[in-house]
KOLFI-950377 format. One record per residue (C-alpha): residue number from 1; residue in one letter; chain; x, y, z. Coordinates in nm, 2 decimals. Example, Ala and Ser with C-alpha at 12.3 -4.5 7.8 and 13.67 -1.06 7.14 Angstrom:
// KOLFI-950377
<voba->1 kolvex->A nuti->A px->1.23 py->-0.45 pz->0.78>
<voba->2 kolvex->S nuti->A px->1.37 py->-0.11 pz->0.71>
// end
This chain:
// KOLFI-950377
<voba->1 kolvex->X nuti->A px->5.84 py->14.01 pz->21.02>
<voba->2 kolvex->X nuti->A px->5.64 py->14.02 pz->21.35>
<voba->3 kolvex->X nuti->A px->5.70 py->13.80 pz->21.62>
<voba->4 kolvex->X nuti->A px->5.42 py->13.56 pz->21.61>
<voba->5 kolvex->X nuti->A px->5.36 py->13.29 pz->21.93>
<voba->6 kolvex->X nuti->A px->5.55 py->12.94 pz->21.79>
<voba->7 kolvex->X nuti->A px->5.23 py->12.70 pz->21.67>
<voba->8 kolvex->X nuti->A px->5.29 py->12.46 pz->22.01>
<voba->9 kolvex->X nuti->A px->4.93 py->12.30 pz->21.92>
<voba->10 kolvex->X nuti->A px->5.05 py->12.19 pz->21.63>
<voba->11 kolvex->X nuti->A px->5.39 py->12.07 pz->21.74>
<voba->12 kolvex->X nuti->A px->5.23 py->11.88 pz->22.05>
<voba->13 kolvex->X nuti->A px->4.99 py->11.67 pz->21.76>
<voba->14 kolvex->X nuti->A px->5.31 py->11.58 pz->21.65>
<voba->15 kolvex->X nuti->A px->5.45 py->11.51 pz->22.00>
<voba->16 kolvex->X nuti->A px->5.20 py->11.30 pz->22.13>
<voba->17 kolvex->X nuti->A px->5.19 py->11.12 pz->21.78>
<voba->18 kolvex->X nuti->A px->5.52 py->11.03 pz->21.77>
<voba->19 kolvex->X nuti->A px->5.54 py->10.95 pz->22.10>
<voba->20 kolvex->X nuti->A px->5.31 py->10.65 pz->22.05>
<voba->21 kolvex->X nuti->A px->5.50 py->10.49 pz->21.73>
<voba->22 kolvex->X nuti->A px->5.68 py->10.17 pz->21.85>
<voba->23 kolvex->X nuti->A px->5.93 py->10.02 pz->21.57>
<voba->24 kolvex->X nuti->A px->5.94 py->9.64 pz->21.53>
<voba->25 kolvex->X nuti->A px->5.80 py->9.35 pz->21.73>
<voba->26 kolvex->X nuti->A px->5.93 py->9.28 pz->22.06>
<voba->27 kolvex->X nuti->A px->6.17 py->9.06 pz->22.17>
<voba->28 kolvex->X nuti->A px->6.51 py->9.07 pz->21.95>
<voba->29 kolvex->X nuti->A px->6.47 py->9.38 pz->21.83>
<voba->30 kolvex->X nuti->A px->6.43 py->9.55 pz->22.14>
<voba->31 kolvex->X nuti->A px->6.75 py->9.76 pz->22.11>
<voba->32 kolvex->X nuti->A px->6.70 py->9.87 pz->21.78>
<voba->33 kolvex->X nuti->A px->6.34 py->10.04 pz->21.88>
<voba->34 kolvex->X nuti->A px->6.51 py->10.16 pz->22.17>
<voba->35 kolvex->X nuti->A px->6.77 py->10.34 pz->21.98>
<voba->36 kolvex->X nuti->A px->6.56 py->10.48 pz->21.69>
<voba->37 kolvex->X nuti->A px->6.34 py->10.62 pz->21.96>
<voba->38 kolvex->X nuti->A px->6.59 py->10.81 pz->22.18>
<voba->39 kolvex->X nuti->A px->6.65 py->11.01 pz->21.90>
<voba->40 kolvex->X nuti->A px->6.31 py->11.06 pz->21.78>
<voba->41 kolvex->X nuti->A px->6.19 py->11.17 pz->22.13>
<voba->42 kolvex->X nuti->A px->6.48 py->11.35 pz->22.18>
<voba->43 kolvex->X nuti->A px->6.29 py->11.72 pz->22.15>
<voba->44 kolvex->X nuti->A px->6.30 py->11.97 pz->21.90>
<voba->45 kolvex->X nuti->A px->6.08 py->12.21 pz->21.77>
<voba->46 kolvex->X nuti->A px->5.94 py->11.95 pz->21.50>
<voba->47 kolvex->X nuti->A px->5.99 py->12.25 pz->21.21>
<voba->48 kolvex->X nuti->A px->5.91 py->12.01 pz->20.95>
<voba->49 kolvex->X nuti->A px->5.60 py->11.84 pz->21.04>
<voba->50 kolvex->X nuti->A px->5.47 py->12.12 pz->21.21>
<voba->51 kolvex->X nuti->A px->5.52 py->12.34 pz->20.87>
<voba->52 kolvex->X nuti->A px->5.31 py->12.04 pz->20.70>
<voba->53 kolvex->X nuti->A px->5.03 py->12.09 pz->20.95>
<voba->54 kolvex->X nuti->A px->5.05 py->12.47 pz->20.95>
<voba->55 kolvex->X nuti->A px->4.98 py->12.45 pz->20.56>
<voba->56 kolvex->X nuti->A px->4.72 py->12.18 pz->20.58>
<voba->57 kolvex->X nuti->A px->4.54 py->12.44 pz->20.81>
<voba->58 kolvex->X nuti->A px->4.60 py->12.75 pz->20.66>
<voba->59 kolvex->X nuti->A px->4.34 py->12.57 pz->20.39>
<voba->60 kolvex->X nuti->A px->4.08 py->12.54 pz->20.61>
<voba->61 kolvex->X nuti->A px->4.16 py->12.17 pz->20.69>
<voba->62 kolvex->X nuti->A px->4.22 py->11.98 pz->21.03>
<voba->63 kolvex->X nuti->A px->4.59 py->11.92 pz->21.13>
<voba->64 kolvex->X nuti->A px->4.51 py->11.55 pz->21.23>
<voba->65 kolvex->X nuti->A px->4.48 py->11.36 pz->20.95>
<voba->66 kolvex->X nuti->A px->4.75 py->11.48 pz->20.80>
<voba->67 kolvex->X nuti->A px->4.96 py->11.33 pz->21.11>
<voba->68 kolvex->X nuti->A px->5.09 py->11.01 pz->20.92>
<voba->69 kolvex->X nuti->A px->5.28 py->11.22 pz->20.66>
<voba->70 kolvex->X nuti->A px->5.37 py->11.53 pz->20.91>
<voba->71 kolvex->X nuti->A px->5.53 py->11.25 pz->21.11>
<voba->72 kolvex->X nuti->A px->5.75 py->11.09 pz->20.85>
<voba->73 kolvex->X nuti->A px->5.93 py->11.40 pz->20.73>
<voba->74 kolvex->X nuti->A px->6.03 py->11.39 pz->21.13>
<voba->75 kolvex->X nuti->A px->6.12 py->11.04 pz->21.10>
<voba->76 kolvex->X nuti->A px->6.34 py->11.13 pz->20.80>
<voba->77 kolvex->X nuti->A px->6.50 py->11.45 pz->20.94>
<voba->78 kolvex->X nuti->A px->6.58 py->11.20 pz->21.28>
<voba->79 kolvex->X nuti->A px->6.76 py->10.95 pz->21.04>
<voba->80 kolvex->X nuti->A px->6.97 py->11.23 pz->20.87>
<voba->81 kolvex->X nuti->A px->7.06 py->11.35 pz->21.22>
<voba->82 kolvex->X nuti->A px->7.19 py->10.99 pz->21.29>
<voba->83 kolvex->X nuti->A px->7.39 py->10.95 pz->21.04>
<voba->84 kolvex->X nuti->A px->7.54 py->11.29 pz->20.98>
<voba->85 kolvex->X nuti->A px->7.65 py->11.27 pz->21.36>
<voba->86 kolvex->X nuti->A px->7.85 py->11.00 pz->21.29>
<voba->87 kolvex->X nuti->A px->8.23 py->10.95 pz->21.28>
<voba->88 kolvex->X nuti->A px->8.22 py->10.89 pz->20.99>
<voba->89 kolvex->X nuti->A px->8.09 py->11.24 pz->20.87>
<voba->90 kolvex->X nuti->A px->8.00 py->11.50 pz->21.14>
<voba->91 kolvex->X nuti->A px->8.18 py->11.32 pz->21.40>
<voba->92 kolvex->X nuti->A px->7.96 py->11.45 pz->21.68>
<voba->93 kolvex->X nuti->A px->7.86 py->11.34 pz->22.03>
<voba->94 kolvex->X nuti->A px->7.60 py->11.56 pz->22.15>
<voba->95 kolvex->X nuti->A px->7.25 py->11.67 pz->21.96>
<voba->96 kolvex->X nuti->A px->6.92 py->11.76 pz->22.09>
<voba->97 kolvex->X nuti->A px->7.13 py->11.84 pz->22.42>
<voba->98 kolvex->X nuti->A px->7.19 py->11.48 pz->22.47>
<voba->99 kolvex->X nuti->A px->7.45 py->11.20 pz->22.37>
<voba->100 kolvex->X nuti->A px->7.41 py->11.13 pz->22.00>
<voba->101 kolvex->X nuti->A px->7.28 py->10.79 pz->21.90>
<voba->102 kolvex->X nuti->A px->7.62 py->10.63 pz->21.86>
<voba->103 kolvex->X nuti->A px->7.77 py->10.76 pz->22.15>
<voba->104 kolvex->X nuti->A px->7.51 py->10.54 pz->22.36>
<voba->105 kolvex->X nuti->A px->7.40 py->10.27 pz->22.18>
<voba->106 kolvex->X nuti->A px->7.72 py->10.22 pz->21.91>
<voba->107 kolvex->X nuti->A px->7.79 py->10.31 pz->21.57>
<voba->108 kolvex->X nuti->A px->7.64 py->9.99 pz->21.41>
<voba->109 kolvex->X nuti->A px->7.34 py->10.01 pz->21.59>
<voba->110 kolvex->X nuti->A px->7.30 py->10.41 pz->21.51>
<voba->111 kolvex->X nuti->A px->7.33 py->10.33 pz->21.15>
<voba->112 kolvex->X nuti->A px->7.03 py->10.06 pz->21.13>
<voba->113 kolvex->X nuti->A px->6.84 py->10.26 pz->21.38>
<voba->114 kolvex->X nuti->A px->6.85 py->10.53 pz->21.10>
<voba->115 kolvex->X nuti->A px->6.83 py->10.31 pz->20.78>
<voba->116 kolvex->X nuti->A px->6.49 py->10.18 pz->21.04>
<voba->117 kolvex->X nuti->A px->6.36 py->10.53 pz->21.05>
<voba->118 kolvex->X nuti->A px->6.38 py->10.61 pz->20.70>
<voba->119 kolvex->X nuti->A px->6.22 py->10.29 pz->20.59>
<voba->120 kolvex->X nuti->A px->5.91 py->10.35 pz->20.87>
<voba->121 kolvex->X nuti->A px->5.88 py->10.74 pz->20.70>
<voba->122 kolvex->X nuti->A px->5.78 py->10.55 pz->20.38>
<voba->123 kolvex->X nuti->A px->5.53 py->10.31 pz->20.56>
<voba->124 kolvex->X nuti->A px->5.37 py->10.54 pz->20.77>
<voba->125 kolvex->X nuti->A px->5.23 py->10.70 pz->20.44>
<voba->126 kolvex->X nuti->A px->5.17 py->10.41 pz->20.27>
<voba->127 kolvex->X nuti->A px->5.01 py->10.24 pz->20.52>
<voba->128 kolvex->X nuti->A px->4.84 py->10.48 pz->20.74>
<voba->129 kolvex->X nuti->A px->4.79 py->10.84 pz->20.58>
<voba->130 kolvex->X nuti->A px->4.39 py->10.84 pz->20.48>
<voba->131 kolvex->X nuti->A px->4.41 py->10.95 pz->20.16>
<voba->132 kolvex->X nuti->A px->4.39 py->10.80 pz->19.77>
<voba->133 kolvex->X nuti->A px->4.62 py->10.63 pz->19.61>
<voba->134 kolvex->X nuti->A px->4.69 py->10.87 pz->19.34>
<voba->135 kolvex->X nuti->A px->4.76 py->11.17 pz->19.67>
<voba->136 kolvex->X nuti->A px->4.98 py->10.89 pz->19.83>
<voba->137 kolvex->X nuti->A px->5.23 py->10.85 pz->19.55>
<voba->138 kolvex->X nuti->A px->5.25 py->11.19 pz->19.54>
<voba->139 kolvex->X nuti->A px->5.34 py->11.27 pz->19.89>
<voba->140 kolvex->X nuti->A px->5.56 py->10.93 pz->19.87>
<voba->141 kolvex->X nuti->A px->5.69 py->11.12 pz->19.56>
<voba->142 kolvex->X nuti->A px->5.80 py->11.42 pz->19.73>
<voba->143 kolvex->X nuti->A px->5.98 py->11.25 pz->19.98>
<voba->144 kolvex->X nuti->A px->6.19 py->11.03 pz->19.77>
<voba->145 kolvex->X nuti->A px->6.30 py->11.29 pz->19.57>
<voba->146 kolvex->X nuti->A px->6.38 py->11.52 pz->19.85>
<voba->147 kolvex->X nuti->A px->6.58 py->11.25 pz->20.03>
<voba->148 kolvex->X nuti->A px->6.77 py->11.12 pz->19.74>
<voba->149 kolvex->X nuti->A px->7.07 py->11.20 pz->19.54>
<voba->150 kolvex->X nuti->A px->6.89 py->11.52 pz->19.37>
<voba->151 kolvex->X nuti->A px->6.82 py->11.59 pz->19.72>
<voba->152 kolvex->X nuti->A px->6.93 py->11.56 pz->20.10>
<voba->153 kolvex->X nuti->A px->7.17 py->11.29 pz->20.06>
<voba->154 kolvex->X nuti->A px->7.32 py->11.46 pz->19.73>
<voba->155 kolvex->X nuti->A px->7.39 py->11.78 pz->19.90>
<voba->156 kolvex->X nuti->A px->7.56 py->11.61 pz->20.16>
<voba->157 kolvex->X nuti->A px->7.77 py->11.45 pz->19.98>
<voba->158 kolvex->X nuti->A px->7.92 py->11.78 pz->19.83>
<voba->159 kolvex->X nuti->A px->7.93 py->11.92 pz->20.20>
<voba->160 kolvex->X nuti->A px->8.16 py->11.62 pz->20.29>
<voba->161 kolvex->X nuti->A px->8.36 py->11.60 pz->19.94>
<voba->162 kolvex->X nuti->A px->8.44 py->11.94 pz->19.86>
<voba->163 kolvex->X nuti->A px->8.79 py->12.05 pz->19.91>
<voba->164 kolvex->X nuti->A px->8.81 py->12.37 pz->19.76>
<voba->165 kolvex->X nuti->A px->8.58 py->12.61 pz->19.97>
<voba->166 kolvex->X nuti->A px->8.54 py->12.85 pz->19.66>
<voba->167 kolvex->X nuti->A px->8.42 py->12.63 pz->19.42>
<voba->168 kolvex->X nuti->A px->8.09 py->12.54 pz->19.65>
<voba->169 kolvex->X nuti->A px->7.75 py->12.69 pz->19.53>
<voba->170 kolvex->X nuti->A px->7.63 py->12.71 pz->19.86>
<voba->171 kolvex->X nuti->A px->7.25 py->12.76 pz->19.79>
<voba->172 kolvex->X nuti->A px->7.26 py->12.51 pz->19.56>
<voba->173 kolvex->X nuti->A px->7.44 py->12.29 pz->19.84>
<voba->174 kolvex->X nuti->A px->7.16 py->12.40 pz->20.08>
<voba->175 kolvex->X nuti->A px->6.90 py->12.38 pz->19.91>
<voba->176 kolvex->X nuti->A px->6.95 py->11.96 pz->19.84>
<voba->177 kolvex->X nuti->A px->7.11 py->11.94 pz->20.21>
<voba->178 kolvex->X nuti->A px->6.85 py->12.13 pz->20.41>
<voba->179 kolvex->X nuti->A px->6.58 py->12.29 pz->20.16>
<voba->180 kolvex->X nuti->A px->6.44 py->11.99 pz->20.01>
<voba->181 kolvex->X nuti->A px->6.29 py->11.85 pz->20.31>
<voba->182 kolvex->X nuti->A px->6.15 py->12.15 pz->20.42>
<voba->183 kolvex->X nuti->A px->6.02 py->12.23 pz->20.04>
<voba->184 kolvex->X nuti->A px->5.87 py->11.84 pz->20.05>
<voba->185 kolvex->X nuti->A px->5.74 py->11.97 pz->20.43>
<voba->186 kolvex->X nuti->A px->5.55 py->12.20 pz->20.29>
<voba->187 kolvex->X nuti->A px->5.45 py->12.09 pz->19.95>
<voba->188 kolvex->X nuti->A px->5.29 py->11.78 pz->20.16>
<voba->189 kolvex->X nuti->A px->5.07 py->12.03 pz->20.31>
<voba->190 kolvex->X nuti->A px->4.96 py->12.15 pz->20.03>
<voba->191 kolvex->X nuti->A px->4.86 py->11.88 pz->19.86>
<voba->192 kolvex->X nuti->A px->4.72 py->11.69 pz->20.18>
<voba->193 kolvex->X nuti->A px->4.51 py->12.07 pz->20.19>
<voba->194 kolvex->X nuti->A px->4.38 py->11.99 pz->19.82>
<voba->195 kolvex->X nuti->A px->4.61 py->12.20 pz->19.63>
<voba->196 kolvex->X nuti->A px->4.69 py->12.12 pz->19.28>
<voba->197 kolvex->X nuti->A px->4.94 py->12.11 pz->19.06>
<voba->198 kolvex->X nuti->A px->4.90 py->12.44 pz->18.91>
<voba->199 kolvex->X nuti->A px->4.88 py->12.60 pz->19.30>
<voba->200 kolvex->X nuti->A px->5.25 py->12.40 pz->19.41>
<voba->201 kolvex->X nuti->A px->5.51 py->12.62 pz->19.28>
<voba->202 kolvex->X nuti->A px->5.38 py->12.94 pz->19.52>
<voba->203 kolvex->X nuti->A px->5.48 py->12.67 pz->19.79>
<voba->204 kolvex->X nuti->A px->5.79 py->12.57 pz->19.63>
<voba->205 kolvex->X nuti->A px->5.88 py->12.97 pz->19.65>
<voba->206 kolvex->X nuti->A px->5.81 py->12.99 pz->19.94>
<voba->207 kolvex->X nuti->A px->5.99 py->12.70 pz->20.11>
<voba->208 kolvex->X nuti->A px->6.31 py->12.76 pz->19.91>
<voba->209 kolvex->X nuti->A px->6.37 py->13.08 pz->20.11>
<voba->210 kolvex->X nuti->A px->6.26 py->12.95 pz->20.41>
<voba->211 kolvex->X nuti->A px->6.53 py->12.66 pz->20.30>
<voba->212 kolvex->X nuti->A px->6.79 py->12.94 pz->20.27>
<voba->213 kolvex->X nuti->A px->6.68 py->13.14 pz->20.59>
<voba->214 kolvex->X nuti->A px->6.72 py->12.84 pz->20.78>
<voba->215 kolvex->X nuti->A px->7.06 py->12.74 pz->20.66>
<voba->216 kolvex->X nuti->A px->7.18 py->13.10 pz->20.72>
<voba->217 kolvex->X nuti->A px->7.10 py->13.11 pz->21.07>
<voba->218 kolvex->X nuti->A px->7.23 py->12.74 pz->21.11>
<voba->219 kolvex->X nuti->A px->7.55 py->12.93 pz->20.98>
<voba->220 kolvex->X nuti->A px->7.51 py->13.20 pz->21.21>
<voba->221 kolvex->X nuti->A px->7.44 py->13.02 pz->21.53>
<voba->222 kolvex->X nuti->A px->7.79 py->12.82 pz->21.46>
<voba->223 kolvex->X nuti->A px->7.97 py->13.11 pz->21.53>
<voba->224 kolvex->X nuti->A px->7.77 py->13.27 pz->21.80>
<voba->225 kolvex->X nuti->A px->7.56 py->13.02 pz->21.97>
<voba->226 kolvex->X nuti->A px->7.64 py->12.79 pz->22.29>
<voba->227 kolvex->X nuti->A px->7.60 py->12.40 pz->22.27>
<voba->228 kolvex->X nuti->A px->7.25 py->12.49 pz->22.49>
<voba->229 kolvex->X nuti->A px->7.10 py->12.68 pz->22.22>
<voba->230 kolvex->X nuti->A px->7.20 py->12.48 pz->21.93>
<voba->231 kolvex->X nuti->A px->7.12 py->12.13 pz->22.11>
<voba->232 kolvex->X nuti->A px->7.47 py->12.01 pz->21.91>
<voba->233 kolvex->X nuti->A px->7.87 py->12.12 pz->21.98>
<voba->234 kolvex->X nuti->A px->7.87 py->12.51 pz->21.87>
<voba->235 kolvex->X nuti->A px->8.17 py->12.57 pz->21.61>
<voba->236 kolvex->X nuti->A px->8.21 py->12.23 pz->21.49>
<voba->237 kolvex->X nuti->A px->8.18 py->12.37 pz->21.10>
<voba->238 kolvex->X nuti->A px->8.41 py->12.63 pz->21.14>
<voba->239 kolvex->X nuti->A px->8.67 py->12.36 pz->21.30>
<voba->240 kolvex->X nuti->A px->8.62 py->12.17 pz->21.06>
<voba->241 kolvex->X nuti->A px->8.70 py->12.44 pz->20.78>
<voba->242 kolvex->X nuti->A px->8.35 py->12.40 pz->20.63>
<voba->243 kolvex->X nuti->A px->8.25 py->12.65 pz->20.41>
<voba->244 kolvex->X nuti->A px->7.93 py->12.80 pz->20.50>
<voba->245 kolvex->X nuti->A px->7.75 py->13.17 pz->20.48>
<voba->246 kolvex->X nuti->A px->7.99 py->13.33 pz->20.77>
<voba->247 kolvex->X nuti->A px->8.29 py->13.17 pz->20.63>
<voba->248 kolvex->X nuti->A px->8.20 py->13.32 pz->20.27>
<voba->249 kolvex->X nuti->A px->8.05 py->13.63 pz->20.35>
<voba->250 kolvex->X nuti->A px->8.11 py->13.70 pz->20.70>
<voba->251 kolvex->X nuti->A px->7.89 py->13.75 pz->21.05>
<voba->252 kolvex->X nuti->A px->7.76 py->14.11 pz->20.94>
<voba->253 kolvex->X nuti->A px->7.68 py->14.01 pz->20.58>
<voba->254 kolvex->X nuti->A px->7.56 py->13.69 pz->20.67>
<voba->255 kolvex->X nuti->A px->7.27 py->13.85 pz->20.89>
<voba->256 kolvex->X nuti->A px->7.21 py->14.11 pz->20.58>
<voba->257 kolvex->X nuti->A px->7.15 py->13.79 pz->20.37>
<voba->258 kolvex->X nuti->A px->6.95 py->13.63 pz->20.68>
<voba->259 kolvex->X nuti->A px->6.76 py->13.94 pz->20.67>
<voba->260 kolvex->X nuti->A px->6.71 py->13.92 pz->20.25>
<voba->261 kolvex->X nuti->A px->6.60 py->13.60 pz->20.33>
<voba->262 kolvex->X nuti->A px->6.28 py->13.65 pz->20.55>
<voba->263 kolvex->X nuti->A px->6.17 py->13.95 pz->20.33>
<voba->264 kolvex->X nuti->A px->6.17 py->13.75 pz->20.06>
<voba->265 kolvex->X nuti->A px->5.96 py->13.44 pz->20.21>
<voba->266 kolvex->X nuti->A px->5.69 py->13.70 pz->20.42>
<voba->267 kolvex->X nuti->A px->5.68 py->13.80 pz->20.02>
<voba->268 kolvex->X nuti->A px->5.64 py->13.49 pz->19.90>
<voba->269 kolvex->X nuti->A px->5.37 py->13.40 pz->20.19>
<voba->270 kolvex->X nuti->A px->5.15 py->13.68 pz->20.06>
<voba->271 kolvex->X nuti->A px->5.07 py->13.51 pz->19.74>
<voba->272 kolvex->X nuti->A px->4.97 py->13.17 pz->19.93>
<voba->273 kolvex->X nuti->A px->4.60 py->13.17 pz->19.95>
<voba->274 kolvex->X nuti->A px->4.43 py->13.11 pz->20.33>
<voba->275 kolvex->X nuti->A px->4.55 py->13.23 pz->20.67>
<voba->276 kolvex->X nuti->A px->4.93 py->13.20 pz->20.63>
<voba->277 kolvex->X nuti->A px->4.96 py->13.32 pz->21.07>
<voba->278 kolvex->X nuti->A px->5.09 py->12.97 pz->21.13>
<voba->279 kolvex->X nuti->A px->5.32 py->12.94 pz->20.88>
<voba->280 kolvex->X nuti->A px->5.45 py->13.36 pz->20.94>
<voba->281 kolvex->X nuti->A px->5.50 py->13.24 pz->21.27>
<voba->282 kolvex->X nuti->A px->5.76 py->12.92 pz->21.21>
<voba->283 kolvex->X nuti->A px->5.92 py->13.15 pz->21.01>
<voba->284 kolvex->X nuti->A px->5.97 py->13.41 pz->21.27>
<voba->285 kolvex->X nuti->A px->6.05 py->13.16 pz->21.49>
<voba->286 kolvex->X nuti->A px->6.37 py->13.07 pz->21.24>
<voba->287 kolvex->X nuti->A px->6.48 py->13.42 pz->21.14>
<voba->288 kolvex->X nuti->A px->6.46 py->13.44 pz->21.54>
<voba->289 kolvex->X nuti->A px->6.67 py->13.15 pz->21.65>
<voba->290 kolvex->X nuti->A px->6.99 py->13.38 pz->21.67>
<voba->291 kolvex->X nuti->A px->6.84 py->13.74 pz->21.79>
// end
């Protein structure tokens, strides 16, 4: 796949959006808006929303009003992050390139600064996404059941409870752990672009690979990358004996399946309808992260 330039206009919508949510009236709370902001504004490339904004424009449509829902699959992805960094499962101090939530504002606040963002995801589409009410339960739909037990929470719980390395199905793993935010990422786009039901499961195809290629390099960058370029402590899975795509298959495999993996979503983008450049390039940008 070529190399296309990262879609930074559409990541600084969500920047600048983001940057102007505050969380709770002042006063008493002023801690707990404090913390889930640090890690909101903590950087990134904003892969999630920016892949809902990429398909919302690939239809013809403007990225803006579609800023509400875009913005909650961050504010969901954040939360995760906060509560998979802590001691409790990740055990991590560092993500983003900075001091996890815990580390600097304690574990009790970390955990209702991400139980905070994942109930303002939910309100900033009920609330303020433009749209109907039968579109709004939809999108509300998709994120529930990407966040739930058939989804992100589910397959974390089989990362964190699984003993015996052999008996995980890792894409089934990955796709509830990882995938299922980025299939609701882009599935949002679509139907904030007017897509309907018979037009979602081309999007569904397509964001399970990029679910899988995404995972892979995760995987990859474990092994290979510095704490720099992942933004978190390189090597912490393989310490902790987690079984992943270079523990299975190993670092040369691994980068075959990697490479499986964008041919089969620059496939899949070729049977979406509109200009697809946006969403070619966030996928080059993830096959890339390792290269």
């Amino acid at each position: 796949m070529s190399r296309s330039a990262y879609p930074e206009h559409l990541r600084a919508l969500v920047e600048e959006f983001l940057g102007g949510l505050t969380f709770g009236p002042r006063g008493p709370m002023d801690r707990l808006g404090e913390a889930m902001r640090y890690s909101l504004l903590a950087g990134g490339k904003r892969v999630r929303p920016v892949l809902t904004l990429a398909v919302v424009e690939s239809l013809g449509r403007p990225p803006s009003p579609a800023l509400p829902t875009a913005a909650a699959l961050e504010l969901i992805h954040t939360y995760s992050l906060i509560h998979d960094d802590l001691p409790a499962i990740d055990d991590d101090d560092l993500r983003r390139g900075k001091p996890t939530c815990h580390v600097v504002f304690g574990e009790d606040v970390a955990i209702l600064a991400g139980d905070g963002l994942f109930a303002e995801a939910f309100s900033l589409v009920a609330d303020h996404q433009d749209s109907a009410a039968e579109l709004k339960v939809a999108l509300l739909g998709e994120l529930a059941r990407a966040t739930g037990v058939g989804g992100m929470v589910g397959g974390q719980y089989i990362d964190i409870t699984s003993s015996e390395a052999a008996s995980v199905d890792l894409r089934q793993m990955h796709a509830l752990k990882t995938g299922k935010l980025i299939e609701a990422a882009v599935v949002c786009g679509a139907l904030l672009g007017g897509v309907g039901p018979d037009g979602l499961p081309a999007y569904r195809t397509f964001a399970a690979e990029l679910g899988v290629l995404f995972q892979i390099v995760d995987d990859i960058l474990d092994v290979v990358g510095s704490d720099e370029q992942l933004g978190k402590t390189a090597g912490k899975d393989h310490q902790a004996g987690k079984v992943t795509y270079v523990s299975r298959f190993g670092l040369e495999r691994a980068r075959e399946l990697a490479d499986q993996a964008v041919a089969r979503a620059e496939a899949s983008l070729a049977e979406l309808p509109g200009d697809t450049a946006g969403l070619r390039a966030v996928t080059a940008y993830l096959a890339g992260r390792e290269r």
